[in-house]
C-alpha positions as CSV (number, residue, x, y, z in Angstrom):
1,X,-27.8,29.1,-17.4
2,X,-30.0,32.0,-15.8
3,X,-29.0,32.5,-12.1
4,X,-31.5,32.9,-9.7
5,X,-29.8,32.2,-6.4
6,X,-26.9,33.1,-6.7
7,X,-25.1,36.2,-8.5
8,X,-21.7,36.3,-10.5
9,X,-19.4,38.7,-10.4
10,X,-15.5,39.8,-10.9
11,X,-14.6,42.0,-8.0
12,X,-11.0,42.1,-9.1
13,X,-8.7,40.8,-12.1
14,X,-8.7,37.1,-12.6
15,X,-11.0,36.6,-9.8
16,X,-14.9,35.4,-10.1
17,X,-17.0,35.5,-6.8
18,X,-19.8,33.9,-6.6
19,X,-22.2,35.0,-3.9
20,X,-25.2,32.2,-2.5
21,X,-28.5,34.9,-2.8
22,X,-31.0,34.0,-0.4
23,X,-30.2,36.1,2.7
24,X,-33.8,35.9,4.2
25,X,-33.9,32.3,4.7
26,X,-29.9,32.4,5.6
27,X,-28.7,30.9,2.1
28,X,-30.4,27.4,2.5
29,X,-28.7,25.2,0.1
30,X,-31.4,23.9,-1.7
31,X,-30.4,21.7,-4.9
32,X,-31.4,24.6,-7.4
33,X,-28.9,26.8,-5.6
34,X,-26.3,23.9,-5.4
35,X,-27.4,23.3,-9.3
36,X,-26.5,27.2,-10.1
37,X,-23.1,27.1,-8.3
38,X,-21.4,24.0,-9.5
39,X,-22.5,25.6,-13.0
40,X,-20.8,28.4,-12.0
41,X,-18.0,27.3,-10.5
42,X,-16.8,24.8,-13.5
43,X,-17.6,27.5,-15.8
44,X,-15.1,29.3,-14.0
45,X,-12.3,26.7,-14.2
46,X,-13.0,26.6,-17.8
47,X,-12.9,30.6,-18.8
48,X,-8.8,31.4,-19.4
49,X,-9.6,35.5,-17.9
50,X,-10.3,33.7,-14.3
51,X,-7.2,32.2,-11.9
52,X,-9.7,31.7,-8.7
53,X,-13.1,31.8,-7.3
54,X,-14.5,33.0,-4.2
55,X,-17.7,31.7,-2.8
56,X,-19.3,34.0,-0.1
57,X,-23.1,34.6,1.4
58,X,-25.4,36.9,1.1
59,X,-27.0,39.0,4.0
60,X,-26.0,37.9,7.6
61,X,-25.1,34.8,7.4
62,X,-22.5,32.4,4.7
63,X,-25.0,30.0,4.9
64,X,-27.3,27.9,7.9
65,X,-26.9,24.8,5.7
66,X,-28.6,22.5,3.7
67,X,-32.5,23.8,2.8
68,X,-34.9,21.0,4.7
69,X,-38.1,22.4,3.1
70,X,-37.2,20.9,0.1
71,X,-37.0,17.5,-1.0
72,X,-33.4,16.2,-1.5
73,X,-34.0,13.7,-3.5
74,X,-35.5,15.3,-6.5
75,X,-33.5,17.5,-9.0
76,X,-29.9,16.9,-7.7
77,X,-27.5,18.6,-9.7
78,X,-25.6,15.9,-11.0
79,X,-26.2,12.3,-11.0
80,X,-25.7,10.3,-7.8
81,X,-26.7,6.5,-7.5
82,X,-30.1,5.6,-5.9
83,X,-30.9,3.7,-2.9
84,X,-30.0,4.1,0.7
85,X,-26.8,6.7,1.6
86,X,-27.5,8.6,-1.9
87,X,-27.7,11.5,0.2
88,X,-25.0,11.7,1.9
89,X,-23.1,9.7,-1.2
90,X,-24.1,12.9,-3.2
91,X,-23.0,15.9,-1.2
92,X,-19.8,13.8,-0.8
93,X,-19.6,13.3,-4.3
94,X,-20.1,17.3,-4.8
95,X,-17.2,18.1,-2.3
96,X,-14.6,16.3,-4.3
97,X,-16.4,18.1,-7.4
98,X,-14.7,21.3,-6.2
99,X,-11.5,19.9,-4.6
100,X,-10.8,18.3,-8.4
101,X,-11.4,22.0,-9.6
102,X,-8.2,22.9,-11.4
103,X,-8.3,26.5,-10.3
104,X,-8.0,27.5,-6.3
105,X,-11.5,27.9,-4.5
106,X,-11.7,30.3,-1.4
107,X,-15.1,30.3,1.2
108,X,-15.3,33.7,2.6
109,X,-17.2,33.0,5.7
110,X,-19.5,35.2,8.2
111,X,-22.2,34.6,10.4
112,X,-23.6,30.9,10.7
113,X,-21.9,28.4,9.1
114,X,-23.7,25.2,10.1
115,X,-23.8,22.3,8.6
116,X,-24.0,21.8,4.9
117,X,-22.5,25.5,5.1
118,X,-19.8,24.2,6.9
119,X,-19.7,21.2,4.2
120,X,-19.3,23.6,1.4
121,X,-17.1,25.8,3.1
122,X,-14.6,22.5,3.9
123,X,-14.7,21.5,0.2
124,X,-12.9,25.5,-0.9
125,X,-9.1,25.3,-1.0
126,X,-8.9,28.4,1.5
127,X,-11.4,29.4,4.0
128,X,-11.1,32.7,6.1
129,X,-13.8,33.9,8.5
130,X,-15.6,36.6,10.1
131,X,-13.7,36.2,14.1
132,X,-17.5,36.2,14.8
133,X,-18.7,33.8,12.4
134,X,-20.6,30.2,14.1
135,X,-19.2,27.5,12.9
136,X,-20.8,24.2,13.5
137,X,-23.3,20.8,12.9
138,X,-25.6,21.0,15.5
139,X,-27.4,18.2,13.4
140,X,-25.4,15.8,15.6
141,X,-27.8,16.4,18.4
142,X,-31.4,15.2,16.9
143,X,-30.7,13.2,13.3
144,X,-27.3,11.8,12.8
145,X,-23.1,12.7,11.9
146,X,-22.5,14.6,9.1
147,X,-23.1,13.6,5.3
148,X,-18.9,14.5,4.6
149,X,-17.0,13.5,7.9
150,X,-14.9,16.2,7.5
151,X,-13.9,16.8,10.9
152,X,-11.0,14.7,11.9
153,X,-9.3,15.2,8.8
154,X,-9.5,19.1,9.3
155,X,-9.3,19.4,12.9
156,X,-8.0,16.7,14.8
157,X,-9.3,14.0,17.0
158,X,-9.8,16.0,19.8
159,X,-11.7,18.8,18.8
160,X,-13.6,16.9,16.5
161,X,-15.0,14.7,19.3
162,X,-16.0,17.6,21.1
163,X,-17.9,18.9,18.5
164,X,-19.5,16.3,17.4
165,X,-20.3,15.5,20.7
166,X,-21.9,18.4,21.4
167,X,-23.0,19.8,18.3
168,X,-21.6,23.4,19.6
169,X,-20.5,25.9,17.3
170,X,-16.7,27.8,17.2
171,X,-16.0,30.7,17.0
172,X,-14.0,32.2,13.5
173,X,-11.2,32.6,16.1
174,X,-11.6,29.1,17.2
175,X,-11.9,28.1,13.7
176,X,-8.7,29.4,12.6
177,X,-7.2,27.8,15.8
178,X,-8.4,24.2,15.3
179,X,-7.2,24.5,11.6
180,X,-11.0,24.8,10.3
181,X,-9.9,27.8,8.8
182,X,-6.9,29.9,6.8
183,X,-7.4,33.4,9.4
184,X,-9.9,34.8,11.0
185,X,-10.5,38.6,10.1
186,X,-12.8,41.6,11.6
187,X,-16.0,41.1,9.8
188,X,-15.6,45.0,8.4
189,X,-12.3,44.1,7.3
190,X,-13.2,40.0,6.1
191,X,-14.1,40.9,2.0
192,X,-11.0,43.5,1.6
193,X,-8.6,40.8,3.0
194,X,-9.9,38.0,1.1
195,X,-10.4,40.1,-2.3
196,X,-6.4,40.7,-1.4
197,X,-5.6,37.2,-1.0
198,X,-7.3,36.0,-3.9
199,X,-5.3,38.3,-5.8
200,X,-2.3,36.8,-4.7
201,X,-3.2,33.3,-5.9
202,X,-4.3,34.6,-8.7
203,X,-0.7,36.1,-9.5
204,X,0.0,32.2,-10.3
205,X,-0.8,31.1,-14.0
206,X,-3.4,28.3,-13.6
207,X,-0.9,25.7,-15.3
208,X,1.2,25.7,-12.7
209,X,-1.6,26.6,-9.5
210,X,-3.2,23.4,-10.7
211,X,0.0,21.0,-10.0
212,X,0.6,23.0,-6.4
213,X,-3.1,22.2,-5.5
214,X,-3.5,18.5,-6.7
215,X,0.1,18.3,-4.9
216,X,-1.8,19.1,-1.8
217,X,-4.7,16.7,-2.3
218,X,-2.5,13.4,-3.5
219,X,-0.6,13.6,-0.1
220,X,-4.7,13.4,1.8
221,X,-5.6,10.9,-0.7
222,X,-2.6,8.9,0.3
223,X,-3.5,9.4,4.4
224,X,-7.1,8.0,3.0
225,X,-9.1,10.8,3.1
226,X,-11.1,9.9,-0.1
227,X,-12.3,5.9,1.5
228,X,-12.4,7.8,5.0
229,X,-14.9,10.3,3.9
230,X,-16.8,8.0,1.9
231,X,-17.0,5.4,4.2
232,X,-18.6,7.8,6.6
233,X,-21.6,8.2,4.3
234,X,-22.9,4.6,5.2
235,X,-22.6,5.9,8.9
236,X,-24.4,8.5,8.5
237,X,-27.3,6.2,7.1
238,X,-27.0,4.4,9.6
239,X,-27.9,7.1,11.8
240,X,-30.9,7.6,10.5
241,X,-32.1,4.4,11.6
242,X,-31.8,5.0,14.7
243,X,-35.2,5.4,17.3
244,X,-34.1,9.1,18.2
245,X,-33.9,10.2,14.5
246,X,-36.9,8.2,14.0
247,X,-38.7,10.2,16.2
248,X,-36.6,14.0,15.3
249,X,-37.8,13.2,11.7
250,X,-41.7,13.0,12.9
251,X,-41.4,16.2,14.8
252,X,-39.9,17.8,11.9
253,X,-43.0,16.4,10.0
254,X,-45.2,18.4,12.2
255,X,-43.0,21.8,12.3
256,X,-39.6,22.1,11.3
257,X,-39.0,25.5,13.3
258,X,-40.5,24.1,16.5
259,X,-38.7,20.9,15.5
260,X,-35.2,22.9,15.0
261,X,-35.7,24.8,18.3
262,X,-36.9,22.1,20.7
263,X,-33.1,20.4,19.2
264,X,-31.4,23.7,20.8
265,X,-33.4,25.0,23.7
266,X,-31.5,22.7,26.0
267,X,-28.3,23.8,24.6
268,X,-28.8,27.8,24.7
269,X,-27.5,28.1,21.3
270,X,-28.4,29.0,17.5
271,X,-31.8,30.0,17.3
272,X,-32.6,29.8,21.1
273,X,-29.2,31.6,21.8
274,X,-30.1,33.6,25.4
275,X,-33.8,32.0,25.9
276,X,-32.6,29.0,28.3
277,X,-32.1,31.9,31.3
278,X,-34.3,33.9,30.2
């Protein structure tokens, strides 16, 4: 496969990054992109020279989330039943793609990480983060919970309810606080330290890396992470059934920037960060 949005590369010995390449529109992840990088990433669990993968962004940002000029539906990269929830069903689907990787999967994080970006980056083994990266789904606020309902497994009922309250972002210092994330680094410093770490788990032969990850995930599966998570798609769904998503949906229909930045202007945040005062 030719890749057109994203690049591959090997940075160090036994590691393969693989970098999402559309930094002017903030790495949208559009299902050609998503396409290219599950190709990528199982050819990487499959090539003997590579022990772990790193999935970074582009430009300024890791990625703003899911790309809602396009349509979902068409071209997914792997087949997902039809019908109502096959949305959500599908990006769940592609999050336990890459947890049943055999080899270790790091999200190097910076700038916004909102919400399919924040799906994908919960879906690596290890995440570390920019201390000024923006973590969050401020979807919450105008359409509906996330597709993956990630956040109580990874953060605890508290400070999920908050955010999904609220639909306000974390810091990467609050990320790595809540348990979002591994560390939070200096941005300048954030690809050095993760190159570093990846060659550490990559000092493990993949035979054995395999059984510590799976290790990992059967003790979630047992807490019911798999039936949580999945369960959650039909809730989502159901969302979007609602009058006020209804209506979000038609102004996106009309403009999807005005749409995005009516959602926030009340808020302060994202793209209307310092416009509420002024």
């Amino acid at each position: 496969m030719e890749y057109s949005k994203i690049i591959v590369d090997e940075p160090r010995p036994m590691v393969r990054r693989i970098t999402l390449n559309r930094p002017d529109k903030r790495n949208p992840l559009s299902n050609e992109l998503r396409g290219q990088m599950f190709h990528a990433l199982e050819a990487a669990d499959q090539d003997a020279d590579v022990r772990v993968t790193v999935i970074r962004g582009a430009g300024s940002c890791f990625s703003a989330g899911y790309d809602l000029k396009s349509n979902s539906a068409e071209q997914q990269p792997f087949y997902t039943a039809g019908g109502l929830g096959n949305w959500p069903r599908h990006v769940v689907e592609g999050f336990f793609k890459i947890w049943d990787l055999a080899k270790p999967v790091i999200a190097q994080v910076h700038g916004y990480c909102l919400a399919g970006g924040t799906e994908l980056a919960t879906a690596c083994d290890l995440v570390y983060v920019a201390d000024t990266a923006k973590i969050g789904y401020p979807v919450v606020r105008a359409i509906s919970p996330p597709d993956n309902q990630f956040y109580p497994w990874i953060v605890g009922l508290r400070r999920a309810m908050e955010l999904m309250l609220t639909g306000d972002h974390m810091s990467g210092t609050e990320a790595a606080e809540s348990g979002f994330a591994n560390r939070a680094f200096a941005e300048e410093e954030l690809e050095e330290r993760v190159l570093g770490i990846a060659e550490r788990v990559a000092m493990t032969p993949t035979d054995l890396q395999q059984m510590n990850k799976r290790a990992v995930h059967r003790q979630m599966d047992a807490m019911g992470i798999r039936a949580g998570i999945r369960a959650g798609t039909e809730m989502q769904q159901l969302a979007t059934f609602t009058k006020t998503t209804q209506a979000y949906i038609a102004e996106m229909r009309k403009g999807l920037t005005q749409a995005l930045s009516k959602r926030d202007e009340a808020f302060g945040d994202y793209r209307t960060a310092g416009k509420r005062d002024g």
